[in-house]
C-alpha positions in Angstrom: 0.0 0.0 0.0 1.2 3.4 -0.8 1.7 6.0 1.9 -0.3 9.0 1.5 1.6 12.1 2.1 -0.3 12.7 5.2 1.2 9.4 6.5 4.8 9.9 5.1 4.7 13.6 6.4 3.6 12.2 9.8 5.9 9.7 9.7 8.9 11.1 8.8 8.0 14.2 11.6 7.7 11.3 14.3 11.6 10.0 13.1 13.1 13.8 13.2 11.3 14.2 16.9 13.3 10.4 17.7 16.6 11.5 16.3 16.3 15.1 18.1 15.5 13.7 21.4 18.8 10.9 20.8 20.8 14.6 21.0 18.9 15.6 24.4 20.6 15.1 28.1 18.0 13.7 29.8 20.1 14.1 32.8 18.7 17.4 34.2 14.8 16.2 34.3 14.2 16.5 30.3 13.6 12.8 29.9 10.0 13.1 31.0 9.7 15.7 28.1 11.7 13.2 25.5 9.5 10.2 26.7 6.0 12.8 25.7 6.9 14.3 22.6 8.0 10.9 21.5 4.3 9.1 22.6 2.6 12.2 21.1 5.0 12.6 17.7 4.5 8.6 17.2 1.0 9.0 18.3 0.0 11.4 14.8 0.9 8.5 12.6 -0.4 5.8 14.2 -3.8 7.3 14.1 -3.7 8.4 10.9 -3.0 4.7 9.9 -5.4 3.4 12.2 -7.9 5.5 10.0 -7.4 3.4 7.1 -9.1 0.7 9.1 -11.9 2.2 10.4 -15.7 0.4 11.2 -17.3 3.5 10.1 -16.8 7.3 8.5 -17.4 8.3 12.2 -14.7 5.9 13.5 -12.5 7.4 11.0 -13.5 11.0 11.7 -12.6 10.3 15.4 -9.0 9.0 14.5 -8.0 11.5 12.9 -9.0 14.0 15.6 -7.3 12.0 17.8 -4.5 12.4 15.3 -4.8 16.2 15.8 -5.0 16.7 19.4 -1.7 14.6 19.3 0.1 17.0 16.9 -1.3 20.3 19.3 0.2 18.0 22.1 3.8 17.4 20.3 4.0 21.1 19.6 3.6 22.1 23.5 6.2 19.0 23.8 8.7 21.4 21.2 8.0 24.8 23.4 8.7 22.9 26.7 12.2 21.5 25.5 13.1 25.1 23.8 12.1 26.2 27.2 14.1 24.2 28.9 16.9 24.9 26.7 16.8 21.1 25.3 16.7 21.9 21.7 17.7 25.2 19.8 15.1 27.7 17.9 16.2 26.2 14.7 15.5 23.4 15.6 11.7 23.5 17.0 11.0 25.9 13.9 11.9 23.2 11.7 9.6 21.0 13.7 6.7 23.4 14.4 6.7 24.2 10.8 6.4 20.5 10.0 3.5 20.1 13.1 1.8 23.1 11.2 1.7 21.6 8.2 0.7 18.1 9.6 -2.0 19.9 11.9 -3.5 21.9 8.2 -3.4 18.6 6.5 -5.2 16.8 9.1 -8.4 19.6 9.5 -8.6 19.6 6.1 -8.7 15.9 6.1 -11.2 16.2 8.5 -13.5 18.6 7.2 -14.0 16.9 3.8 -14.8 13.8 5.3 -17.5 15.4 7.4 -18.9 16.8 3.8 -19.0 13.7 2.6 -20.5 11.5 5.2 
């Protein structure tokens, strides 16, 4: 099956958040904030391929909002290790930008398939 660019964007977001958080010393508390963003960043795309096997237009509705409040969770996850001086700027703009993106995607995704149910 070929991955939709919704599911290779979220996908290949979740592997940048994993090779980030390798970089991160979890030493001074941050490894609760590594072990979150990586649950929430892995969380988008296993939704989104969940989806795919949905019971119903609702069930699939549902996964993907699920989908969504995970990406608005992984981009508090970004602020909080830019906060805590974890990551660099560049670095969470890169992966904010991509969240964004992702998070555009996803609504969009979501509103046409409340059109057409």
């Amino acid at each position: 099956m070929k991955d939709s660019e919704l599911r290779t964007r979220a996908k290949a977001l979740a592997l940048h958040i994993i090779a980030v958080c390798d970089e991160v010393d979890t030493r001074k508390g941050r490894g609760v904030l590594v072990n979150q963003i990586v649950r929430s960043s892995t969380s988008i795309g296993a939704n989104i391929h969940e989806a795919n096997y949905a019971a119903s237009k609702a069930d699939f509705i549902n996964k993907f909002h699920i989908a969504l409040k995970e990406c608005g969770e992984t981009e508090y996850w970004i602020e909080m290790l830019v906060g805590s001086n974890a990551i660099s700027e560049q670095i969470a703009k890169d992966l904010l930008q991509e969240c964004g993106v992702i998070r555009r995607m996803l609504v969009k995704s979501i509103t046409t398939a409340k059109e057409n149910a």
